[in-house]
N, C-alpha and C positions, 0 to 999 in steps of 0.2 A: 544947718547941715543935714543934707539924707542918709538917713541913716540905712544900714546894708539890708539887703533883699532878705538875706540868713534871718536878723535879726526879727524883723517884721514876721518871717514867716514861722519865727522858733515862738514866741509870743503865742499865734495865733494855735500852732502849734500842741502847745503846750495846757490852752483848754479846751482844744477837739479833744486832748488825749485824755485830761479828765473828764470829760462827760463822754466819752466810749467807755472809758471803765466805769462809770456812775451810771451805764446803759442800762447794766443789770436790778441796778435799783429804779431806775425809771425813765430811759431813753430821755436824757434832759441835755437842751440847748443852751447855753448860757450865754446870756448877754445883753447887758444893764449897762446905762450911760454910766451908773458907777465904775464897773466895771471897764468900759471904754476907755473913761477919763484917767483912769489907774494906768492902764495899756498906754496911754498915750505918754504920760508924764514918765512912765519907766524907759520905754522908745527915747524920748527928749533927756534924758540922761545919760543913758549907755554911751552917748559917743562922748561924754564926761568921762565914765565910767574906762571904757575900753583901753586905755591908758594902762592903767590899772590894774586891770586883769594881766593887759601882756606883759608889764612891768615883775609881775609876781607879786604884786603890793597887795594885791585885794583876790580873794579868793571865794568863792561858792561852798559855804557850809553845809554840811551833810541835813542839818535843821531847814534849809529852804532859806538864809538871810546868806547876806553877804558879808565878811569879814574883814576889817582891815591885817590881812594877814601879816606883813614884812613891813612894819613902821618905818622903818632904816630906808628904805625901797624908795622911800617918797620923802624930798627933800626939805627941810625943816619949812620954810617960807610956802611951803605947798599943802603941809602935813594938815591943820585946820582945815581946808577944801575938801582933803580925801576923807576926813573923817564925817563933815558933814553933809559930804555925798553918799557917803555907806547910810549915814540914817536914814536919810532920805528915801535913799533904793528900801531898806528893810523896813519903815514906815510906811513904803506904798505895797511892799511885797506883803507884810499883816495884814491890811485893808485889802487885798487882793484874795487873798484864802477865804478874809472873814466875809467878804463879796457874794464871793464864789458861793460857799457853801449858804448864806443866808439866798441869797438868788435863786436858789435848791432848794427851798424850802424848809432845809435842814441844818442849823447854824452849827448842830453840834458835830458835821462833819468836816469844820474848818479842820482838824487836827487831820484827817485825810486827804483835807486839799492840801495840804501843808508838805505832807509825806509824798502824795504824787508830785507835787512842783519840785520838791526837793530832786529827788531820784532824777526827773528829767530834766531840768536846771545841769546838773551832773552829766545825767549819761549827753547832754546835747552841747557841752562847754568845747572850747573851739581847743587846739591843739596847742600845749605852753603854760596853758589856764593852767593855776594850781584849785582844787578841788580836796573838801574834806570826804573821805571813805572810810567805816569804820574805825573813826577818831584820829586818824590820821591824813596830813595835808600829803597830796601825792600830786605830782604835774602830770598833764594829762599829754 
């Protein structure tokens, strides 16, 4: 399945924006087949994933991971998939900060890649998406 144009370009997105804001520490380009291969396998799930999101079921937490938000949402015979789709997305989304920032020279700024993805994970979620803000789940 091809996945949407949005999605491919919120990705790429999303680490021009952290290395425009990491410009100030060192005008840094990112990009490692690690890193690639992370982008790819998150792309090859989202259209798992997107379900999900529209459903209310899974949500975008304010920490940069994804949550099985609304258990109930996803019907018992389905509920193991969604949960081992959420690790999945959140296992490649930790390897994706910890990437980033080791690809930078600077491992110990994963907690920064983490807060930038977070925020714009958030501020770029499509419209329905529930989103956590200030500890609370709001739909966007």
């Amino acid at each position: 399945m091809k996945l949407p144009a949005w999605f491919r370009s919120w990705i790429s997105a999303l680490c021009i924006g952290f290395a425009v804001s990491a410009a100030a520490q060192g005008n840094l380009e990112i990009d490692t087949p690690a890193i690639a291969a992370l982008k790819q396998s998150m792309q090859q799930r989202h259209a798992q994933l997107a379900p999900l999101y529209a459903a209310g079921a899974v949500g975008l937490a304010s920490d940069g991971s994804v949550t099985l938000r609304d258990a109930s949402s996803v019907p018992l015979a389905r509920r193991a998939q969604a949960n081992t789709l959420v690790a999945a997305e959140n296992a490649d989304r930790a390897a994706l900060y910890r990437e980033i920032a080791r690809a930078n020279g600077h491992p110990e700024w994963e907690a920064d890649v983490r807060k930038t993805f977070a925020e714009r994970w958030i501020d770029r979620a499509q419209k329905g998406w529930w989103v956590q803000r200030g500890g609370a789940w709001v739909q966007k």
